[in-house]
PAZAPA-4460 file (N, C-alpha, C; in steps of 0.05 Angstrom, whole numbers, plus 32768, in hexadecimal, padded with zeros to 4 digits):
% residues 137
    n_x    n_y    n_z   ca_x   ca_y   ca_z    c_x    c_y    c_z   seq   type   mol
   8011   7FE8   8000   8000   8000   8000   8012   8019   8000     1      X     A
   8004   802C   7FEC   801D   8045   7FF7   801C   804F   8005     2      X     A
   802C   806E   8008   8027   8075   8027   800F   8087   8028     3      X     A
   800E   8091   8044   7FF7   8094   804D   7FF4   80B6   8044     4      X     A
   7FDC   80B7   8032   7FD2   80D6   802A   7FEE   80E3   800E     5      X     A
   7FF9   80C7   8006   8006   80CB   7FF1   7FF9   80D5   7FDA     6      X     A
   7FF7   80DC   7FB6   7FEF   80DB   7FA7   7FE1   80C6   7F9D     7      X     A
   7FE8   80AB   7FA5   7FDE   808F   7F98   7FD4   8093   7FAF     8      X     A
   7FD4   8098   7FCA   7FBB   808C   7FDD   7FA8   80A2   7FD6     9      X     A
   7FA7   80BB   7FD1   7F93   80D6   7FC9   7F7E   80C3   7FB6    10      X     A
   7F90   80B3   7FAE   7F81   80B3   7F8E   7F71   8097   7F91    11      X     A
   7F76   8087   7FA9   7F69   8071   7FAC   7F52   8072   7FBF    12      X     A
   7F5A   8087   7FC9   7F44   8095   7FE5   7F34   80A4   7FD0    13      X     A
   7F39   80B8   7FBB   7F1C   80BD   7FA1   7F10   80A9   7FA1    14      X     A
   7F19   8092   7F91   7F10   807F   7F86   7EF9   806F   7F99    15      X     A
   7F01   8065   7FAB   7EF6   8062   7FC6   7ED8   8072   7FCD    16      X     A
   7EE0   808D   7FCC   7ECC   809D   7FD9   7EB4   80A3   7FBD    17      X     A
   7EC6   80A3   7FAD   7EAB   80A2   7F91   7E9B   8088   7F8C    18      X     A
   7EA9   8074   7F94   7E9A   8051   7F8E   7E84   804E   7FA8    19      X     A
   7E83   8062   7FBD   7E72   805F   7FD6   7E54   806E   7FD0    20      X     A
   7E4A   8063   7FBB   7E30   8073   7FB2   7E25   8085   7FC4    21      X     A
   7E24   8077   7FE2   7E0F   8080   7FF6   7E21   809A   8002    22      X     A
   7E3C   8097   8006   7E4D   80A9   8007   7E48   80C8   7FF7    23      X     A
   7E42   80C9   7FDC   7E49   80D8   7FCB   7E28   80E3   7FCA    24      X     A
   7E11   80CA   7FC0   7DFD   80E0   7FCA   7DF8   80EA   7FE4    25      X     A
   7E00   80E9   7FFC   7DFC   80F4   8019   7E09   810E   8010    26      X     A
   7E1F   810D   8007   7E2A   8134   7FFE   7E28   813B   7FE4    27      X     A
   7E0D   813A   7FD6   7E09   8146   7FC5   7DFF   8161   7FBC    28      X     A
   7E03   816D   7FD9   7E0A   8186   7FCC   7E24   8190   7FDE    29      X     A
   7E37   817F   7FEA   7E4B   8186   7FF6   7E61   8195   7FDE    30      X     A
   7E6F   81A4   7FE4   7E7F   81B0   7FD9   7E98   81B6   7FEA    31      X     A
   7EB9   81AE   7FEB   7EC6   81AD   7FFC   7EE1   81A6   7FF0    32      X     A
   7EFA   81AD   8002   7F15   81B0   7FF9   7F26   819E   800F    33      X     A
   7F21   8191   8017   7F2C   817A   802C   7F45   8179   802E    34      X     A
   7F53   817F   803F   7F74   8174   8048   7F72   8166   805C    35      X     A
   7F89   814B   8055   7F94   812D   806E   7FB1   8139   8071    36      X     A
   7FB8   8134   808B   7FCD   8130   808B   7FD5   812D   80AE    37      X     A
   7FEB   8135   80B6   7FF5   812E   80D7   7FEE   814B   80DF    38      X     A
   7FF4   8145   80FD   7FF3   815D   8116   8008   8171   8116    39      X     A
   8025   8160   8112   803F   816C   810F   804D   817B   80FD    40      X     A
   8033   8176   80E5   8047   8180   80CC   8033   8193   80C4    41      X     A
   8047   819E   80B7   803D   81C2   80B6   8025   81C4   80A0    42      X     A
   801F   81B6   808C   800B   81B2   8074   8001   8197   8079    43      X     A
   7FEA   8195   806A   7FD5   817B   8068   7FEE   8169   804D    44      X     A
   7FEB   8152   8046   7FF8   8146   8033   7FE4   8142   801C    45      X     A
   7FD0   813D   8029   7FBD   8132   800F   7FA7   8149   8016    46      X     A
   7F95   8149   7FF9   7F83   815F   7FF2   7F6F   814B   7FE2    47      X     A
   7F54   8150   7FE7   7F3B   814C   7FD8   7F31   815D   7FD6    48      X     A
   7F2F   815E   7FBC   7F14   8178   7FB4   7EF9   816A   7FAD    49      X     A
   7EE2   816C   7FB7   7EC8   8168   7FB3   7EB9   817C   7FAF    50      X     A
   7EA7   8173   7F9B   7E89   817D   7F88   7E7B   8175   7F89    51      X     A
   7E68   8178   7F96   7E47   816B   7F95   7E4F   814D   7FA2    52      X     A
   7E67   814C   7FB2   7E64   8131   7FC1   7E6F   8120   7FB5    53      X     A
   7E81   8122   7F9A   7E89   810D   7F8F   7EA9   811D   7F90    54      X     A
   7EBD   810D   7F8E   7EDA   8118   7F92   7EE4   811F   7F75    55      X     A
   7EEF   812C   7F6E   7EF8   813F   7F54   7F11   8140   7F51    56      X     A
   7F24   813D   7F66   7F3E   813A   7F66   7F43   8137   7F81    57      X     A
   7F5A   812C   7F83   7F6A   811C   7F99   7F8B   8121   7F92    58      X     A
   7FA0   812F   7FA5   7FB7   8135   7F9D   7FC3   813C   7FAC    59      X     A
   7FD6   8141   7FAC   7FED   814C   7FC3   7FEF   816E   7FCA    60      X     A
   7FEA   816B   7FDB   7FE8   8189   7FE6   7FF9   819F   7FDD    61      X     A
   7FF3   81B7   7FD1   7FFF   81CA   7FC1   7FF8   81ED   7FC7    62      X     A
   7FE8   81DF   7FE0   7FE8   81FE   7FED   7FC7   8207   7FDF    63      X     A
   7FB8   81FA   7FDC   7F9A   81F4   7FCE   7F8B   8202   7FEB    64      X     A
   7F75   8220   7FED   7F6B   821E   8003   7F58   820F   8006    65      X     A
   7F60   8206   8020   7F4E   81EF   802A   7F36   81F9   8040    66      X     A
   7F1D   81E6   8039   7F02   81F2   804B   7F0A   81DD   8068    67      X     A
   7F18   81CA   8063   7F1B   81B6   807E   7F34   81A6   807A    68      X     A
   7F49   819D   808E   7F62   8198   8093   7F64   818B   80AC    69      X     A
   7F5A   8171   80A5   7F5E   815E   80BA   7F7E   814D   80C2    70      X     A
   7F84   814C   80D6   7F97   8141   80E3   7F94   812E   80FB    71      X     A
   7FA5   811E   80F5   7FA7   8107   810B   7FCD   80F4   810B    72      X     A
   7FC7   80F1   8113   7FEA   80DD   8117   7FE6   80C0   8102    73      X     A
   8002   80BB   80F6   7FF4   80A8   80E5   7FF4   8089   80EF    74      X     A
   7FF1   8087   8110   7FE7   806C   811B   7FCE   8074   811E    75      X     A
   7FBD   808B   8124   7FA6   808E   812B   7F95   8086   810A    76      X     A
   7F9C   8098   80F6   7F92   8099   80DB   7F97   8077   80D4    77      X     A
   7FA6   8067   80D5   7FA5   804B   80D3   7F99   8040   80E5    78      X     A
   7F8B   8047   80F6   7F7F   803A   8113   7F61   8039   8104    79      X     A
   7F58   8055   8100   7F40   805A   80F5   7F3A   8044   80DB    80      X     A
   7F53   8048   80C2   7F50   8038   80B4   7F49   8018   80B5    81      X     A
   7F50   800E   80C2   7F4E   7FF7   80CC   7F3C   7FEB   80DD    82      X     A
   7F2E   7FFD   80F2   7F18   7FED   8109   7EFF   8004   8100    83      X     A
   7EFB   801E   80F1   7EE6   8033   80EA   7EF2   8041   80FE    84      X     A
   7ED7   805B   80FE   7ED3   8069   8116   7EB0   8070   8113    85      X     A
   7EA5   806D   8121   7E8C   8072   8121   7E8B   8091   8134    86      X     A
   7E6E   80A3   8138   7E67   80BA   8141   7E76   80BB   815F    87      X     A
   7E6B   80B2   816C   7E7E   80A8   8183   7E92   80AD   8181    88      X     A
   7EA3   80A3   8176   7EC2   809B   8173   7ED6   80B5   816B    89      X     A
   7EBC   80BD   8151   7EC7   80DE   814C   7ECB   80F4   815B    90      X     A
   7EB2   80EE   8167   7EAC   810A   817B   7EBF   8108   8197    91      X     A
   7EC8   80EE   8198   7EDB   80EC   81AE   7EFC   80F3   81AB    92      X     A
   7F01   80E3   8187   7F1A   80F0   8182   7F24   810B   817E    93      X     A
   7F05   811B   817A   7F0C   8131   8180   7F0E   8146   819A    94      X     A
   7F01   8135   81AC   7EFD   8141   81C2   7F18   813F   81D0    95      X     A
   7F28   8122   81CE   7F45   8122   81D4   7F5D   812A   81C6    96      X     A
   7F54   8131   81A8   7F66   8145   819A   7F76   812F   818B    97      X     A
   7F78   810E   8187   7F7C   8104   8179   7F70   8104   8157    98      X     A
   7F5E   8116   8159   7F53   8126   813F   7F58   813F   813C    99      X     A
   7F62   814E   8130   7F60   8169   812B   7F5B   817D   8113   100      X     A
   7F4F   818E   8112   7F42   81A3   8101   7F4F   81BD   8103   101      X     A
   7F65   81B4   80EA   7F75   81D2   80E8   7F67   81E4   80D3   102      X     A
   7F56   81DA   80C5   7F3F   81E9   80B5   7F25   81E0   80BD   103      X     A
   7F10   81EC   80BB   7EF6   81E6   80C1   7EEB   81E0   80DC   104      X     A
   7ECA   81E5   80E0   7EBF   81E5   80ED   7EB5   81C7   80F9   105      X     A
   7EBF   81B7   8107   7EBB   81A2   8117   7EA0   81A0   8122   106      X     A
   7E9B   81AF   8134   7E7E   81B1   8141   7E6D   81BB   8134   107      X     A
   7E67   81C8   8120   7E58   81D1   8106   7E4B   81B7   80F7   108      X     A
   7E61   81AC   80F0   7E6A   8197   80D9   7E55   8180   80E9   109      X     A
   7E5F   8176   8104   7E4C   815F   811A   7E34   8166   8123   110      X     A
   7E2F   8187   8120   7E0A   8181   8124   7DFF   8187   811A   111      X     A
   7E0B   817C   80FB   7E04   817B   80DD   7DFC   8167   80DC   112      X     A
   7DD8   8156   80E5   7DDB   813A   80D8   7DE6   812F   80B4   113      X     A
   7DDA   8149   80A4   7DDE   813E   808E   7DFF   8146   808E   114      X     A
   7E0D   8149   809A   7E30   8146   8093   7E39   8135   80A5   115      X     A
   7E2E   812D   80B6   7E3F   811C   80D7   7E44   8104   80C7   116      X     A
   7E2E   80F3   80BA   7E29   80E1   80BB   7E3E   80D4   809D   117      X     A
   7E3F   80EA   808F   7E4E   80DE   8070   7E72   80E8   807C   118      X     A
   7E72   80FB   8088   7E88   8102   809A   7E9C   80E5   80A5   119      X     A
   7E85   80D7   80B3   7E95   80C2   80B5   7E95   80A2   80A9   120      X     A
   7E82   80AC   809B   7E81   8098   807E   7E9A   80A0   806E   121      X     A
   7EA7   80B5   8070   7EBB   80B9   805F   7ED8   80AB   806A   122      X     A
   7ED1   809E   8080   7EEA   809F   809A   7EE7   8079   8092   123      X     A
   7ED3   8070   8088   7ED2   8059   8087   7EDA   804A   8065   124      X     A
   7ED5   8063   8058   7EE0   8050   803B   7EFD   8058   8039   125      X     A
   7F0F   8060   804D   7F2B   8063   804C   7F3E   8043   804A   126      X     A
   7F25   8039   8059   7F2C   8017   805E   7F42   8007   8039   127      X     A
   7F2E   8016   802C   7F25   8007   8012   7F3C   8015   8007   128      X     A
   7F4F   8022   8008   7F60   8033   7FFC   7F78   801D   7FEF   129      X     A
   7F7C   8013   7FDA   7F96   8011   7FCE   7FA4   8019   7FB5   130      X     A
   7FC0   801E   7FB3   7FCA   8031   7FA1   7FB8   8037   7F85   131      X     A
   7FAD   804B   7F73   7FA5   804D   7F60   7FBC   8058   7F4D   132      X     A
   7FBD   8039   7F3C   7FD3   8040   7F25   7FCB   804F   7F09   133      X     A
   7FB2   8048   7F08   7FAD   8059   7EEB   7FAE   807B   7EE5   134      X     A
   7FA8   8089   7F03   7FA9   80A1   7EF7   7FC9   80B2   7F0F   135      X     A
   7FDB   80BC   7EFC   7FEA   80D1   7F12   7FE6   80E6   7F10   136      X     A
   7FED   80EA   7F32   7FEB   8107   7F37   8009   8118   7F39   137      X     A
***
């Protein structure tokens, strides 16, 4: 697998998040500029841009403004990958700061049912992520 919030993982995490039908209509009218990356480092690594809920590009961070810029450590972001995180789980990693929001509105975003809920539907098709060779970024 490559590494984590690389260009081939951007591009497998699109792929991913566009094949999740229920995913893509729940933000159909979402519109959004997404950055992943760690706590420590000074920029997000990876960038999604979304339109109407379906992802449009996926790529390495280039200084793109971002509406939200999530961070976590990359044992936590492989923790999630691997066992989910359900509402609960969110609202707790953020309450202990093993989540963090260097862009965007967190508590806005959670008592949003129509965003809470695809929010962490998005946290669950990360699972599904492996390198995408056909298109580079």
């Amino acid at each position: 697998m490559s590494e984590l919030f690389s260009p081939e993982w951007m591009c497998a995490y699109q792929a991913a998040w566009n094949a999740d039908v229920a995913l893509v209509n729940a933000l159909a009218g979402f519109n959004s500029v997404i950055g992943y990356g760690f706590p420590d480092e000074p920029k997000p690594r990876g960038v999604l841009t979304v339109v109407q809920g379906q992802v449009m590009t996926a790529e390495k961070y280039t200084g793109q403004s971002l509406n939200w810029d999530l961070r976590a450590t990359p044992q936590q972001w492989q923790r999630w990958m691997q066992q989910g995180i359900d509402m609960m789980g969110l609202s707790l990693a953020y309450l202990i700061g093993k989540l963090k929001f260097k862009v965007g509105d967190y508590q806005a975003m959670i008592k949003n049912p129509l965003m809470a809920a695809p929010f962490v539907r998005s946290f669950a098709v990360m699972h599904q992520c492996e390198p995408c060779k056909q298109l580079a970024l």
